[in-house]
Every structure is written in C-alpha cells, then in structure tokens.
N, C-alpha and C positions, 0 to 999 in steps of 0.2 A: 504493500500500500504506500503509494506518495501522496504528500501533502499537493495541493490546488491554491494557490493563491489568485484569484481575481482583484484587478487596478482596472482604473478605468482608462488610462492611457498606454497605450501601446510603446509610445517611450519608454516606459517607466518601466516594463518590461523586462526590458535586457538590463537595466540597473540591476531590480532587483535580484534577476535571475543571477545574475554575476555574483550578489555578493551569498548565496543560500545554496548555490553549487544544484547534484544532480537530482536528490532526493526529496527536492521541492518542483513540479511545472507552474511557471507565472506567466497569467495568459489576461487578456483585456476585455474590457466587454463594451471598448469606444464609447461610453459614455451611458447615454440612458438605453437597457435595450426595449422597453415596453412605453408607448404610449398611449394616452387616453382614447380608447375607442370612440367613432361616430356614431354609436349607434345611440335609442333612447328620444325621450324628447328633444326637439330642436338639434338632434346629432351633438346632444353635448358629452356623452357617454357617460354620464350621470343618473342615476335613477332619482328625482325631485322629488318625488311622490315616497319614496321608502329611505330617508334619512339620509340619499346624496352617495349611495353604495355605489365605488367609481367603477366602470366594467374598461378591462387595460387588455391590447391588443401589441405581441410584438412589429415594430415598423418591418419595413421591407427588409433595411438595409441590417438589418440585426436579425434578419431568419439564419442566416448561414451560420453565422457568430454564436448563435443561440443552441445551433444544434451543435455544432465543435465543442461547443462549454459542456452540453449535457454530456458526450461522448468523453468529454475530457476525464469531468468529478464520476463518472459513472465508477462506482466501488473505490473513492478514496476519499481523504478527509478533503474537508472546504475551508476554506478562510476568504472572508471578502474583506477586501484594501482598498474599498473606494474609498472618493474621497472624505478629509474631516470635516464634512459640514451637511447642511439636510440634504442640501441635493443625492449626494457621497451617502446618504442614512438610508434614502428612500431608495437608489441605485441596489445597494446592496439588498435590501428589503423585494425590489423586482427578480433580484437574482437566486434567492434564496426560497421564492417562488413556484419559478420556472425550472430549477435545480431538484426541488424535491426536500428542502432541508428542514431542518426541523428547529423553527424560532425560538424553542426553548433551549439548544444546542451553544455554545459559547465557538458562533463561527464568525466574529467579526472582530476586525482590528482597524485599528486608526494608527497613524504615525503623523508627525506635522511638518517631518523631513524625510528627505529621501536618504538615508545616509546608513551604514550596516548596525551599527549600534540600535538607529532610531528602530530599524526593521525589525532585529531580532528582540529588542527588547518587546515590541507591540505581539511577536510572535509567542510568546512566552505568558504574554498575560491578556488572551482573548475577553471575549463580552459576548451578551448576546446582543442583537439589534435591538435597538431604542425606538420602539413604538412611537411613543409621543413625539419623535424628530421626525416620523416618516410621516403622521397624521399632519402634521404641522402643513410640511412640504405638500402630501396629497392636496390638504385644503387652499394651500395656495395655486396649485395648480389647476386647482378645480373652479376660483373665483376666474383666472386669468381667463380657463377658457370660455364658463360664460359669460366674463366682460366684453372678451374677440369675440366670441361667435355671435352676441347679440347686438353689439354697437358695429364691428365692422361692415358685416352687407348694411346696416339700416347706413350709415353713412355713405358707402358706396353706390346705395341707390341713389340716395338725396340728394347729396354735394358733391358726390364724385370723388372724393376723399379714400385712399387706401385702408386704414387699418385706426386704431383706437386701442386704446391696455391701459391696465390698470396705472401702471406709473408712468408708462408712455405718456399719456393723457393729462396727466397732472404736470409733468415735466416741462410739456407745451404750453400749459395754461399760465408756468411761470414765467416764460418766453412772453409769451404773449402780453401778460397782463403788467409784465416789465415794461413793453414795447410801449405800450399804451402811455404809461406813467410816463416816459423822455419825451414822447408824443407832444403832451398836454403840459409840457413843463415851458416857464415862462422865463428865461432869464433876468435876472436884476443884479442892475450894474453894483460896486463896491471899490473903495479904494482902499490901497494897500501905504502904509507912513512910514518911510523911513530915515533914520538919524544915519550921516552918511559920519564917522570917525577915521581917522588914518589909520587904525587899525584893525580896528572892527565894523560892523553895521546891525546897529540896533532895532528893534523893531517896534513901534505905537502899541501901547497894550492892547484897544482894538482890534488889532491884526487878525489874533488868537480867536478875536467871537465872531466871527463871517465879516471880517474888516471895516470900514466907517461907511457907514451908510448910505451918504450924500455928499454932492459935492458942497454945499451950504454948510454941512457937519467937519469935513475938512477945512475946509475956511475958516473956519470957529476956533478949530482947534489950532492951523497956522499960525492963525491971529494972536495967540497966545505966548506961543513960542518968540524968547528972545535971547539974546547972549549966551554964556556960555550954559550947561548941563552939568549937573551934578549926580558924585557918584553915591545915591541912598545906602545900597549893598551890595555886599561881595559875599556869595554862599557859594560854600562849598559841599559835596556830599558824594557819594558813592554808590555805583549804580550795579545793580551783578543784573545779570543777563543768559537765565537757563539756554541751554541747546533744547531744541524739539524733543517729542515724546519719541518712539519710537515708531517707525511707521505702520500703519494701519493700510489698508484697500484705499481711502478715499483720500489720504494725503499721500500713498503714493503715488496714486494717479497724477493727481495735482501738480505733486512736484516732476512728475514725468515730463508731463504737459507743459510745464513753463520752464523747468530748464534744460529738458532733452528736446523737446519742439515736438517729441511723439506726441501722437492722440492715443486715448486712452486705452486703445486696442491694441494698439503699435506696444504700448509699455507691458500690458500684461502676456502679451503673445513673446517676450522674453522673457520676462520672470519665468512664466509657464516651463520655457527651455532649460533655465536654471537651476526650477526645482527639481522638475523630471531627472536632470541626473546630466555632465559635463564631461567626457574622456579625458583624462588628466592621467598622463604617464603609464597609459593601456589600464586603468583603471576608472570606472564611471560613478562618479558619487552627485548627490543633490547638492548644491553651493546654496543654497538659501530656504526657509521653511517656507509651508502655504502661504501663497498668496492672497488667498482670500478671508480674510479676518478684521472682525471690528474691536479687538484686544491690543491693549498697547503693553501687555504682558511679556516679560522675558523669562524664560525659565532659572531657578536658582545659580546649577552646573554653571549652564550659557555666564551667568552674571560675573560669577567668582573667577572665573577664567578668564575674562574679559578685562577687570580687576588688574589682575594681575598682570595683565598685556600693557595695559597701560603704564600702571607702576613700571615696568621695564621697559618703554618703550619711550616713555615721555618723563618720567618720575613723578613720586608720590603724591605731591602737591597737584596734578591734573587729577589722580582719581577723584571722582562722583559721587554721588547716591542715585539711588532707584529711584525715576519718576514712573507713576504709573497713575492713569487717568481711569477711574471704572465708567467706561459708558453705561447708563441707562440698559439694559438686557443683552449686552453684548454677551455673545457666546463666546464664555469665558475659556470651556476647555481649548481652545488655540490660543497659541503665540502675536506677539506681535511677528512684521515681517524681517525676519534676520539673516544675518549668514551662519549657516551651521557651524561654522570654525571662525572662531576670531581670528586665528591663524593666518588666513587663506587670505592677503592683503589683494585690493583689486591687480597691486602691479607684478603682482606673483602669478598672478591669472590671465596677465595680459595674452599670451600669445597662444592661449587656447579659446579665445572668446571671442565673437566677431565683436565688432565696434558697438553694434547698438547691444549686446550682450552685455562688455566689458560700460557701456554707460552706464545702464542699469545697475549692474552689479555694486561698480561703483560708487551709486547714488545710493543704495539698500545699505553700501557695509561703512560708510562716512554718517549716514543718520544715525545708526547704533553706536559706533562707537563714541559717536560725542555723546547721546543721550548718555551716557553710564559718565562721562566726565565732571570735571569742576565747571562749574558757572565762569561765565568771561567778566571781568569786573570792571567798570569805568571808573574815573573822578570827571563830575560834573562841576561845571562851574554857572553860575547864572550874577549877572550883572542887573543891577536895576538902577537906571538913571531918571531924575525928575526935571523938568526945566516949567517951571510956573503953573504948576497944577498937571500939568503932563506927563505920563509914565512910559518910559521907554524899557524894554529889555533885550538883554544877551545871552546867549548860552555857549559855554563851549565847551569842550570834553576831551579826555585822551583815555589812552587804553592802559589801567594799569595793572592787570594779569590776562595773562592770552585767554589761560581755561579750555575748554573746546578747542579756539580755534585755532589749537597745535596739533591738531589730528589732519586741519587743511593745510597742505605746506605750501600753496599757493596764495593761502592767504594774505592781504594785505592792511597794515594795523593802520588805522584810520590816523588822520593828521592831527598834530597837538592844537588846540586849537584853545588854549588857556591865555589869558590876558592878564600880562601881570601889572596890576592897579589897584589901589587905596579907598577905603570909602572917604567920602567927605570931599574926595576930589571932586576939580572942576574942569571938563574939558569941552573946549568951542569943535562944534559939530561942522565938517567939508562942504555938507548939505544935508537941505532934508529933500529925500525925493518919495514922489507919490504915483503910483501905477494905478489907474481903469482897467477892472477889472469885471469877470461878468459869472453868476451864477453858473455850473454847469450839472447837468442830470445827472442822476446814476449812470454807471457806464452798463453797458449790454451783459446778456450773458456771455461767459467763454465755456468749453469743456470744462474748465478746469474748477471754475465759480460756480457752475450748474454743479456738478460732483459734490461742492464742498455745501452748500443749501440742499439740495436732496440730504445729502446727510444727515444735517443741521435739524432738518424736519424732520428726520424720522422717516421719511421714504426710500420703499427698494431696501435690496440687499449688497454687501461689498460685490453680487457677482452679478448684479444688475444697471452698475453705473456706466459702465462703459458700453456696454449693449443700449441701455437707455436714448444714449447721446449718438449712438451708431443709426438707429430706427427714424429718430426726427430726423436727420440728415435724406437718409436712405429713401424717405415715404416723401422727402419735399416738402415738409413745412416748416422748416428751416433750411439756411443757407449760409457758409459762413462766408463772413467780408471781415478781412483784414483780422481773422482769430475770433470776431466778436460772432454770434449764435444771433442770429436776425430772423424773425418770423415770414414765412411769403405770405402771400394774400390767399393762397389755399391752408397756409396755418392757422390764420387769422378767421380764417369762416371754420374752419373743425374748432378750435377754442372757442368760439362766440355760442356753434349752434350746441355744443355741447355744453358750454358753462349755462346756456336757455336751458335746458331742458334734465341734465345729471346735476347741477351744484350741489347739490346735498352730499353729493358718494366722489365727485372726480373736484374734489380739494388737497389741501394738501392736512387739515385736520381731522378729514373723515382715510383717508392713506392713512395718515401714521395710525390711526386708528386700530386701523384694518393690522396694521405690523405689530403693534400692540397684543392683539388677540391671538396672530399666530404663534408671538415669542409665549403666550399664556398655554394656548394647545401642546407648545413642546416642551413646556415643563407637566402637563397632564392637568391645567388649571381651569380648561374651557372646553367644553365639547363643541366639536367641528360641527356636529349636522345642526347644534341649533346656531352656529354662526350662521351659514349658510344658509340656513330655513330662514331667516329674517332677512338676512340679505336679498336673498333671490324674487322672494314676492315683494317686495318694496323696490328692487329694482326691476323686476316684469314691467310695474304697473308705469313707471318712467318709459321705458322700451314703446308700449304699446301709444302712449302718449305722443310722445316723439314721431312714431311711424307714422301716426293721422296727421301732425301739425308741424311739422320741419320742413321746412322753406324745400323747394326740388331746384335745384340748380337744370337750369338751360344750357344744351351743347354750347361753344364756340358755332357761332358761323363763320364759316370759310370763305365767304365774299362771292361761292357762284352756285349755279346748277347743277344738279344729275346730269349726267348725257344720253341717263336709259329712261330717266322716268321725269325728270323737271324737276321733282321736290327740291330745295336746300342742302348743299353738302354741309356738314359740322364738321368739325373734328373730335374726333373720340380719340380712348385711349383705351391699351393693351398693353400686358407685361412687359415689352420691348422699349417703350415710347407710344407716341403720336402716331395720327393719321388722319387722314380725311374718310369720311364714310358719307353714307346718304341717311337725311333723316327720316326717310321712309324705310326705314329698316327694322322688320326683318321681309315686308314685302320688296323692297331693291337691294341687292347687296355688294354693289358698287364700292369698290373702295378705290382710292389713288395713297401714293406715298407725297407726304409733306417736304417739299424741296425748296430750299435757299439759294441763287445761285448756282444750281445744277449739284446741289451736296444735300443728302437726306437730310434732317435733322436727328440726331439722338435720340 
C-alpha cells in the first residue's frame, strides 16, 4: 500500500514528490474538480424549496482527472493537500466525495509552505475535513451563482450589459459613485503664505487648514505684516517611525501595483510560482508561504530565526518586536506572506529567478524582515515665528537611527534639514510670497486603492481582489486612463439601473454583511439554508421587479438599411466584439462586419 497525496496544482507536484521519494504518488486535481450542476429551478442546481441541498456535477475538463485519481487511491491510503483556505477545505471535501473516503477518516493536511519540513510535519499530524469551512465556501458559492444567474441574463436582456456578482457589482458601484462625486465637485480657489528667510521658508498657520480663504482675507492678513519676525519657539522632539506589518493579500497587491507597475494578477501569478516550489541547485523547494491570507501572523520558529539574522547581520541595536494586527475574522490558522528561510537573501536567489520572480521575491522578503526590526527614529525640529498677530511655522528633521532602513542598502537618509537658531530672535523675512491655489476632488480609483477599500469594507476575499479588478476591466465598465479605474457609460447604466432597483443587497454594508455571516457559518455559528432562505425570496421579489420595470436599452443604429428586407441595421454584439445585424431579426439575418478604414474593429 502507498500513501496518495492530492494538491491542487500540478507544480507542486514534483516539489512534493521530490522531497517524500517512492512510497508516497502526489498527483493534482487542477483545482476545483466538481461544479455546481444546472439543473433544478432557474438551473441554479440548488434545490430552494428543500433547505438549498446543492446537486454538484464533475466539469468536463476534470472527467479524465477524476477517473486517474479514482484508479490512482483505489486500495491505498488518501491525504488531501489542497489548499489552506475554504476554497482548498471544500476542494478536498469534493475529493473525498468522489474518492469514496470516509469524513470521519483523518485524511487531510494543510501546510502554508511548500518546503520538506513544512510537508512532512502536516504529514505526521493529519485532520479530518472541516465541515463548517466547506458549508461556508458551499454557501458562498451558492449566493454567487444565484446573484449570476438571476441578475446576469435580466441585465443582458435590458441594457445589454454582460454579467453582474456579488462583489463584482459592488466594486462598480464604488467606481461609479466615486465618478459621480469628482463629477459634481466644484473647485474653490485658496491661497497659500509664505515667509520667504535665507534659510529656510516658513509657512502662514492657515496653510495647514485648507489655506486662506480669500483674497480680501490675504490682504488682511498682509496688511499686518511688518518688519522684522520673531523667533516664539524652538521644539524639539523625536519621532520613531515603525516598518509595515507584515504582508497580507491586499497590501501585497498594493504594493505590487505601485512599485513593481504589475496588476494585480501579474503579482500573484509569481508568488503563485514561488510558492509552488523554485529549482535551486537540482533541488525544488517553496521560497515563500501562501499567498493568500488576511493574517499578519509570523510563526514563533520563523521569528526567532529571523532574530537572530538580524542580530548578525546588522547588530543588536536593529533587532525589533512582533507587530501583529488581529483583523476582525481573519483566518487566523495562516501566516502572514513570508519567505520560508530568512536565509535565502533575494541576491542569493538572483540567478535562478526570472526578473519579475526575483521583484516579487524581493519585495515579500524586504517587508518581513524590516517588520521584525527597530523602528527608524527622527529628531524633529518645528520653529514658530510671530510678526504682529501672525503665526508662521517651520519644520525640519534629520534621521537619527537608521532602524529598518538598514535592511535597504539603497536607501537614502533624508537631508539634515535643522536650523540652528534662538528663541527670542529677530529675523527680517527675503519675502513673503502667496500662491492661487484651487480645491481638487478625490482622485479616481487605481487597482491598487480599489484593493485597499474592498478591504477596508469588509468585501470579497484575499482571492477575490484581483479577479474583482480583472472582470470590471474584462466586461467594459471600466477602462483604465493613465492607472486611474474610470467608469464607461455602459458602467455607469449597470450601476445606476442596478443601485434602482438591488440597493438594499448590492452595497457595500449589506457585502460585508453577507462576509460577516459566512466567517459565522465556518466557525458552525449560523446555519446556511436559513441564510439563504431569506436571502433568496427577498431577493426573487427585487428580480421579478426589475424584469417588469428596467429601462430596455435600444440597438445602436448603424446609419442605413437591410439590403434583403429594408428594416434598420443596428449593431449588436457577440463574444468576439461588434457587428452590424438587421433589426428585423430573427425574420432577416443579414449580418455585415463593422469596418474603419478597411480594418474590422475589435
């Protein structure tokens, strides 16, 4: 009898298989192999009527897969290694299924690295599957599909619009209802004061509160001003300055996003690579734990080793403390995102790493190790000068312990920027100069700002952010201009006609809601079908609403005639793109290709 390990990637594979030798087979199951059936009312594969008992269908692409796997565990032990999180809970729960295994059996294992240690230790101390993660997962998957399967055709009919999802939908709304707000915003002018010194430049205490109001109110204040300024006070204080927690899913996105220039697919489609397992001197190990996690957790081991790296690498005085942030229901059993060896320096790794690999890597193993460091410390200086009822100030600063930013040795220490002077003193000012200045909007969404407010709210999961931000793109109701997330006029009609007619359910307090009650379902604190039971007829009754009373969008007219029947051509649209059709269709079915200049259109 040999051991069966099932993972859900086929990378991970030959990792594992390499470090467990011959008398373990580790084989894949590419991801999910059973999907929710169409059968039942409205093909949600849901029975609504008997507490929401989901009926699951393996896909196409998983018959073949499916029967290798039976023939494989036929007569030997099982262990499932999907991944540590619900998706990874409910995976194995379809496997163990279809397999024949027995749930009260201790055949599953988690690791949160790929790495021999991590493996054989998970191998050693089995579980069984975690019900309430897999109900959790079901019930989310079972809202998703009848969010899609009831909002998407009624939109498709009406507006023409592709698709709609639970946080898709919301995601848009805050696009949208950002758009609106810069829209509607009205500039008001402000002037900026300032004391021009030979050495420094001080600034009008006004500055600090949305600067002087008027130009009547500058005058005022001008008017005031004479001679030379005097020095009120010289403070001085000290400022420390933590490094970051350590990364999570949605700040490492982020910081993908803004200092690698990836989108946020581009970032996790390398971690991905990383975790899975890296050939390093004919050996294949995992270089960083799961990626997907809202824990800023480091394990003890990880920490004290880490400790110690630094103490040797930089001296005593840079070691740290543990920062650790507990989110609101973060699923605590993962890591934050680390490198499995402190060791393993990015420039150790360089030449087995492609570039956008070796960034990544880079950017994961720079977060961690400053997080465990000393705080960077400043000396602040702030000046405060008065000239005849008028208050001006200064700030300056220098760096007076690195702290952290001795782990960056590209670092560059900010300029001394201290003024050395007396109170009581009196010094005549170069000028005072005044800048017109003008109110400006919030700025748009980016990837990287959407990410970080999904979060914030409580929507989606760390393995829904970047898919989120892929779909608006993908569907066309957004379009980015110059990084920024800009709604089109077909966003703007799916947000409008759905904030008419869903606002109660497609917000972003009725979302978190919704995440609220699954994190309760997977600790066993709320039962799914009466979520559901309420959910589904409260939102029926909005569905049917909507189908009687939502606006039908009119083809495009195309500007001429049929050549077979006279009606009107429009243009419509197909999974490819555009076209011209007849709107007498499906009695004409006339179609032409939409041409620019002799060049299709896309």
């Amino acid at each position: 009898m040999k051991t069966v390990i099932i993972v859900e990637s086929p990378a991970k594979t030959r990792t594992i298989q390499q470090y467990l030798g011959d008398s373990y087979i580790v084989d894949a199951s590419v991801g999910h192999i059973r999907e929710l059936s169409k059968q039942g009312k409205g093909g949600l594969g849901v029975d609504v009527e008997n507490g929401f008992k989901a009926t699951y269908k393996v896909d196409k692409k998983h018959q073949t897969i499916v029967k290798e796997l039976i023939k494989k565990t036929k007569g030997n032990k099982v262990l499932l290694a999907t991944d540590p999180d619900r998706e990874g809970e409910a995976i194995a729960w379809h496997l163990a299924d279809v397999l024949g295994l027995d749930l009260e059996d201790k055949n599953r294992i988690t690791f949160n690295e790929v790495t021999k240690q991590a493996v054989t230790e998970a191998i050693q101390n089995p579980t069984t599957i975690n019900m309430n993660l897999v109900k959790s997962q079901e019930t989310r998957r079972i809202l998703d599909r009848i969010i899609g399967f009831k909002l998407s055709p009624l939109l498709q009919r009406k507006i023409k619009s592709k698709s709609a999802g639970r946080v898709q939908s919301v995601a848009l709304k805050m696009i949208v209802d950002l758009e609106k707000e810069i829209e509607a915003f009205i500039p008001e002018p402000y002037y900026l004061l300032k004391a021009v010194f030979p050495k420094f430049i001080a600034e009008h205490s006004l500055n600090k509160n949305k600067g002087i109001s008027s130009e009547a109110k500058l005058n005022e204040i001008l008017s005031h001003i004479d001679g030379p300024f005097t020095v009120d006070e010289v403070i001085y204080r000290k400022r420390t300055r933590p490094a970051g927690l350590p990364y999570v899913t949605s700040t490492f996105q982020q910081d993908g996003i803004n200092r690698l220039g990836m989108s946020a697919s581009q970032v996790m489609k390398h971690a991905q690579d990383l975790y899975e397992g890296i050939e390093i001197n004919k050996e294949i190990t995992g270089l960083i734990t799961y990626m997907r996690t809202d824990s800023n957790r480091l394990n003890v081991q990880f920490v004290n080793d880490t400790m110690k790296f630094i103490e040797k690498e930089y001296g005593k005085e840079y070691v740290g403390k543990v920062k650790f942030k507990q989110k609101e229901n973060a699923q605590d059993a993962h890591e934050a995102i680390r490198p499995t060896s402190i060791e393993r320096t990015p420039e150790s790794l360089k030449s087995y790493l492609s570039d956008a690999q070796y960034k990544v890597y880079e950017l994961i193993y720079k977060r961690t190790i400053q997080s465990l460091m000393a705080d960077a410390i400043y000396d602040e200086q702030q000046i405060v000068l008065s000239n005849h009822g008028e208050t001006f100030t200064y700030g300056g600063s220098k760096l007076h312990f690195l702290g952290y930013h001795k782990a960056t040795p590209d670092y560059k220490e900010k300029l001394d920027t201290f003024i050395e002077i007396e109170p009581n003193t009196e010094i005549t000012a170069v000028s005072l100069d005044h800048e017109l200045l003008y109110t400006k909007p919030k700025a748009r969404y980016t990837e990287a700002t959407l990410i970080k407010d999904l979060e914030e709210f409580g929507i989606g999961r760390p393995s829904t952010y970047a898919e989120t931000n892929r779909t608006l793109l993908a569907r066309k109701y957004v379009e980015k201009k110059q990084k920024a997330l800009v709604p089109t006029d077909q966003g703007k009609l799916t947000s409008e006609q759905l904030d008419l007619f869903f606002s109660s359910v497609i917000n972003t307090s009725y979302t978190k809601k919704m995440e609220e009650v699954l994190d309760e379902i997977s600790m066993g604190e709320y039962k799914s079908d009466e979520f559901l039971q309420e959910f589904y007829h409260k939102f029926i009754k909005m569905v049917d609403k909507a189908d009687s009373e939502m606006i039908k969008a009119q083809p495009t007219l195309a500007g001429k005639d049929c050549p077979l029947c006279g009606a009107p051509l429009v243009i419509r649209q197909w999974k490819k793109g555009e076209f011209i059709g007849c709107s007498n269709f499906p009695k004409c079915k006339h179609t032409e290709n939409i041409e620019v200049k002799g060049t299709e259109l896309e």
